[in-house]
N, C-alpha and C positions, 0 to 999 in steps of 0.2 A: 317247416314247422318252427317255429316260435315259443321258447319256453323263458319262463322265468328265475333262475336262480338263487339259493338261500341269501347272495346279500343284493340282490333286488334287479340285477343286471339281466337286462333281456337274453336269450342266446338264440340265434336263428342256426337251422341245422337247413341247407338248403336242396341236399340231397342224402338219398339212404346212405349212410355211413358201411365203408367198404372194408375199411383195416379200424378195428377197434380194440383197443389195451385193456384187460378189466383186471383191477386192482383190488379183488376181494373173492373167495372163495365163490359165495352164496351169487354172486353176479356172474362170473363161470358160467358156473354149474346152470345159471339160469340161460343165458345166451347159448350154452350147447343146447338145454332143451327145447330152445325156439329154434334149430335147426340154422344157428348161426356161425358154429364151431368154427366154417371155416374161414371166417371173415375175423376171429382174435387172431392177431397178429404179435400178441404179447398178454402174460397175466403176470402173478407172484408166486415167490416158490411157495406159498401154502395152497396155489391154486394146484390142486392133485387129485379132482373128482372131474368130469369123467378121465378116465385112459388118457383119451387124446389132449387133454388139459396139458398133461408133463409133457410134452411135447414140442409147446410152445415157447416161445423166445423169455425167458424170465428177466422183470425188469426190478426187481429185488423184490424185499418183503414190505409189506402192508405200510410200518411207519417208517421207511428206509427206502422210496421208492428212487432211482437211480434216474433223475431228470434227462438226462444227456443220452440213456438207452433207452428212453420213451422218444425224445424226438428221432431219434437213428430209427426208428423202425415207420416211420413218418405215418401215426395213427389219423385218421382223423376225427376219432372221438375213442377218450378216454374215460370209463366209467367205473366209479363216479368217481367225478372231477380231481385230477391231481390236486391244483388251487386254484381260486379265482385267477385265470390270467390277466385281467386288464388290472389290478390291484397288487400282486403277487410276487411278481416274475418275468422277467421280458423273454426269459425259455418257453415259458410256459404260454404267454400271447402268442408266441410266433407256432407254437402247435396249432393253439387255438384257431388261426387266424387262417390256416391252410384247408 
């Protein structure tokens, strides 16, 4: 799948996404109710709805997200977007790029 992102860059995802970081409560709490819980491999410490949320590897808070414990946990999509990788950060393309 093929999407397009807010600053216009294509992103191709070429397979379902197996270890996924979500960086926002309401993004959680939505992935556990698609029956995805167990493919977060990381969220933030406000991420604490459902149970099994605290549970997960904490990659800091919402504006303090700890770059270096996102790639240690080798996501391959993190949602939504830490930063544009190819613009950004050369931490963050080489996430992106695996």
């Amino acid at each position: 799948m093929t999407v397009t992102d807010d600053g216009g860059a294509a992103v191709t995802i070429k397979a379902e996404p197996q270890r996924i970081i979500s960086l926002d409560p309401a993004h959680t709490e939505t992935l556990f109710a698609l029956g995805l819980g167990d493919r977060v491999v990381g969220d933030t410490t406000y991420c604490d709805y459902p149970e099994a949320a605290k549970t997960k590897e904490k990659v800091g808070e919402f504006d303090k997200i700890d770059l270096e414990k996102v790639v240690s946990l080798s996501p391959i999509l993190s949602w939504p977007p830490v930063l544009t990788p190819s613009r950004s950060c050369p931490l963050c393309a080489s996430v992106a790029s695996q």
